[in-house]
C-alpha positions, 0 to 999 in steps of 0.5 A: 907370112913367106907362106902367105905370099905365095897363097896370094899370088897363087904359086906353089909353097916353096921347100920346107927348107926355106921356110926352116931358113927364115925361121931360123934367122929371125930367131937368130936376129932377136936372140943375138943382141942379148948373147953379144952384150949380156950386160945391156938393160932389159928389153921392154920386150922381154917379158920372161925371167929366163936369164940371157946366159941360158934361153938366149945362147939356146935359141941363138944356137938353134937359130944357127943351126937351122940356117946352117942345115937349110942355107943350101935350099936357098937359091943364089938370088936369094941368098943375095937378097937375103945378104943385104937384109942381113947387113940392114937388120945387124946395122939396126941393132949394133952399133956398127954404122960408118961415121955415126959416132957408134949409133944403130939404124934404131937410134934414128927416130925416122930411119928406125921404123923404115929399117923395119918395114922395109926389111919385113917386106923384103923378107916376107914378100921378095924372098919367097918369089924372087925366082917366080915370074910375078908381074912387077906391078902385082908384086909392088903393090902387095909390098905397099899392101904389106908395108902398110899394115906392118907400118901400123904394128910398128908405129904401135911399139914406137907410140909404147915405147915413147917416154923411153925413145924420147929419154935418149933423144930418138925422134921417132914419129910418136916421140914428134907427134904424140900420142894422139896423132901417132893413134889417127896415123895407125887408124888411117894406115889401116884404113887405106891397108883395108882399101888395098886390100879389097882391091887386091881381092877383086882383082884376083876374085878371092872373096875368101882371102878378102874376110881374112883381110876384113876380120884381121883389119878390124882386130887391129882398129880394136888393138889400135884402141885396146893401146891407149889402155894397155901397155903391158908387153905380154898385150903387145907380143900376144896382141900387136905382135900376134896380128901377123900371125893372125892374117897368115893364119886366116889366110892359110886356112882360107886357102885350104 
């Protein structure tokens, strides 16, 4: 997705140390929860039987050193702007937030999904140009492009992981709205997300990168629809999860 920004913006990739750098992170932030507290319950996210002891000590460890032999490639603004997002996405997931009584940014229903969007579009999107000469306009409005279609993927977790939000008392929008309604927000965000997008396309005239934008809206209206009958985590991680990788891909591809 970092590549896919730049493709977007028309500006050269950055070093492959970068993208080794976030890569690394990411991993680090999913497998880091598990190697901290070993006792916790099963994710519903966790699909594989590999025990916490082993797969997650590997990838954590991985993850470190990816990000130890790359953090020199990484310029002083964006190691700043890489510091706060990683303060935001440890306060998410451990209970480490002043004065909350030992709660993470994830028990609060509203602050959960922000936390989330905020911090994937300031990763996939800022970091990679933050030293580049973008019009702040342009870069604004491919932040609300990207917010919108990771607030739909989000809001897909949350409308799956409803009965379990609701049984700890985390109000999150499904959990307040429903089902029903949560699924009309997903298809109306991916909506306006479509319209953004065209818009986007024509005023850098891409036609290109506009079918990758059509073909990835319509397989997420089909996810969208494809929820209300599947719950299985394997469909989420491939499905909902894999529609990142779908946009990136075509996009990628399509500039080639």
């Amino acid at each position: 997705m970092c590549m896919q920004t730049s493709i977007l913006l028309h500006l050269p990739p950055n070093k492959p140390l970068f993208y080794c750098f976030v890569f690394g992170a990411t991993l680090l932030q999913y497998n880091l929860p598990y190697v901290i507290n070993l006792n916790r319950q099963k994710s519903s996210d966790q699909v594989f039987s590999f025990s916490p002891t082993s797969m997650h000590h590997w990838l954590a460890g991985v993850a470190t050193l990816l990000m130890l032999m790359s953090t020199f490639s990484l310029s002083p603004l964006q190691i700043l702007l890489f510091t706060g997002t990683g303060i935001i996405t440890i306060l998410y997931s451990f209970n480490l937030v002043p004065f909350t009584a030992g709660k993470r940014l994830k028990d609060y229903g509203t602050a959960k999904i922000f936390t989330l969007t905020i911090s994937w579009v300031i990763i996939t999107v800022v970091l990679p140009v933050i030293d580049k000469p973008i019009p702040t306009s342009t870069l604004f409005f491919l932040c609300g492009l990207r917010l919108l279609f990771l607030w739909v993927l989000c809001l897909l977790f949350d409308i799956r992981d409803i009965a379990v939000d609701d049984a700890a008392g985390i109000k999150t929008l499904p959990v307040l709205m429903g089902k029903s309604k949560s699924r009309f927000v997903c298809y109306v965000l991916n909506s306006i997300f479509l319209i953004f997008a065209v818009i986007f396309c024509i005023h850098y005239q891409n036609l290109v990168i506009l079918n990758a934008y059509i073909i990835c809206g319509a397989a997420t209206f089909l996810t969208i629809k494809f929820t209300k009958t599947n719950n299985n985590p394997v469909f989420y991680l491939a499905c909902v999860d894999g529609l990142m990788l779908l946009q990136a891909s075509l996009i990628i591809i399509g500039s080639i």
